[in-house]
N, C-alpha and C positions, 0 to 999 in steps of 0.2 A: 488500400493498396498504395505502396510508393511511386509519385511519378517521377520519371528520369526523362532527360533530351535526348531525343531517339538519336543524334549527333554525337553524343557520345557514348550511349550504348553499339553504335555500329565501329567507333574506334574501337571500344572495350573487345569487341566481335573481329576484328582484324586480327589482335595479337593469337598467334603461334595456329594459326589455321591449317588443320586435315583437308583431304583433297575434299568430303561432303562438304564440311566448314565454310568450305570457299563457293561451293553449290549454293549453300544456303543465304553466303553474302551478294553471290550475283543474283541471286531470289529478289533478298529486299533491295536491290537496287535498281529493278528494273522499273524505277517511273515512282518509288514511292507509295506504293500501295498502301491505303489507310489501315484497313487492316492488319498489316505486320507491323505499321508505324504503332498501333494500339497494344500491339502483342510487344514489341520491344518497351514501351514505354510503363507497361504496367509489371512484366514477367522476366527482366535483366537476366534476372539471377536465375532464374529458372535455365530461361535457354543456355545462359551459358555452361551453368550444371551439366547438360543434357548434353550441349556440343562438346565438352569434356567428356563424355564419355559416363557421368557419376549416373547410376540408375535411382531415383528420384521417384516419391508419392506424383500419382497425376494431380494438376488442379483440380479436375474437378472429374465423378464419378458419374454413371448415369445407372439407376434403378429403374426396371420395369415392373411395377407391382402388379400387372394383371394382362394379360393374353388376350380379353377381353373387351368389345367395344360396343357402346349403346348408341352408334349408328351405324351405317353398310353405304360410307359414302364412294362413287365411282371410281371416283380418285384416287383412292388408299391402297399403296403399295401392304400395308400393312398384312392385310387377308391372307396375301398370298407368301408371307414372311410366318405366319403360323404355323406351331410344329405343334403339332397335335398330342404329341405325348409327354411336353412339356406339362408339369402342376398349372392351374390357371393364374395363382395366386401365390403371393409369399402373406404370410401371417405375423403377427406382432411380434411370437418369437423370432422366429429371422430376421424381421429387421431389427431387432434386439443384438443380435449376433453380426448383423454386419455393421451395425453404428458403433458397437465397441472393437471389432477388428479395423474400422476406418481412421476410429480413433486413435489406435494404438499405429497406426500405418504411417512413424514420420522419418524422417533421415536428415539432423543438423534443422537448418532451418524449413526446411519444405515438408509438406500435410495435404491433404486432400482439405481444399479451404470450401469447394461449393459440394452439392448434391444435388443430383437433377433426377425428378421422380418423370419417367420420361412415357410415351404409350406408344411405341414405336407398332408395335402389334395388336397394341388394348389401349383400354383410356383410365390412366393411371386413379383417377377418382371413382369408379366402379369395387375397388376395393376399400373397405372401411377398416383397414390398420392403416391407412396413409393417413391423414391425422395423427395416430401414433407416433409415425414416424417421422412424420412434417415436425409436430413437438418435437419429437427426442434429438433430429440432429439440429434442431435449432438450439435444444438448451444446451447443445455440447459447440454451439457458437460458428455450425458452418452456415455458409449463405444455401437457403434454399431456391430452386428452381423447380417448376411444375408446367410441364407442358401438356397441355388437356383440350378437351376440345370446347369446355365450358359449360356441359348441362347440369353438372351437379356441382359448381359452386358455392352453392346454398344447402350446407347439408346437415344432418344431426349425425351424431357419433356419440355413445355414452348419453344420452340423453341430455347434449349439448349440442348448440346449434355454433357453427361454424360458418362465419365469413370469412370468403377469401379476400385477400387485394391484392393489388401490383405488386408491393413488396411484402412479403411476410417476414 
């Protein structure tokens, strides 16, 4: 990712401002929020895309491979986000079909750069195409994300044993 001075991404963000436009620059100016300073400094081009008006691939994409979770902790909004007649599972072919429509999903310079296999409902390692598809959009060179709760990071797939780490 390219970095820019968030000093001049907010000049760049000044010229020819909509009345949102102008919302969204009293946004970041209220005190400097690190956050937006990290979203300006890595995403220029995006947001300005975006506050144009241009309709733009998102950065990043979120996958739920599985409905299912191998614990029942008290906390978990998720239980109650279950839709029961949802499939539990997507299979190798689907994500076969969504990493080539991902792929193909670009506009000028903008792509969906990351992919996040996420358990919003279920815990995304419960399903054994993820590996699959942890490979497949890796080889097609997006950054992978994987939010799990951590019990099956040690797993076999294909009769391969699989570590995970921090960054894959």
């Amino acid at each position: 990712m390219k970095q820019i001075n968030s000093a001049i991404a907010l000049e760049n963000l000044k010229i020819g401002l909509t009345k949102n436009q102008k919302r969204f620059q009293k946004f970041l100016n209220r005190g400097n929020p690190p956050y937006e300073k990290i979203l300006l400094k890595y995403h220029e081009k995006r947001i300005l895309a975006i506050l144009k008006g241009e309709i733009i691939p998102p950065q990043e994409l979120e996958i739920q491979p599985s409905s299912k979770c191998n614990l029942r902790c008290t906390h978990c909004f998720g239980k109650t986000l279950t839709n029961k007649n949802l499939e539990d599972k997507i299979g190798e072919k689907e994500i076969e079909i969504l990493a080539e429509k991902i792929n193909e999903y670009k506009k000028g310079d903008f792509e969906i750069e990351s992919v996040k296999f996420c358990g919003t409902t279920g815990e995304p390692l419960i399903n054994p195409a993820m590996i699959h598809g942890i490979n497949l959009f890796k080889d097609l060179g997006k950054n992978i994300v994987v939010f799990t709760n951590g019990l099956y990071l040690d797993k076999f797939y294909q009769g391969k044993k699989y570590w995970f780490r921090k960054n894959i």
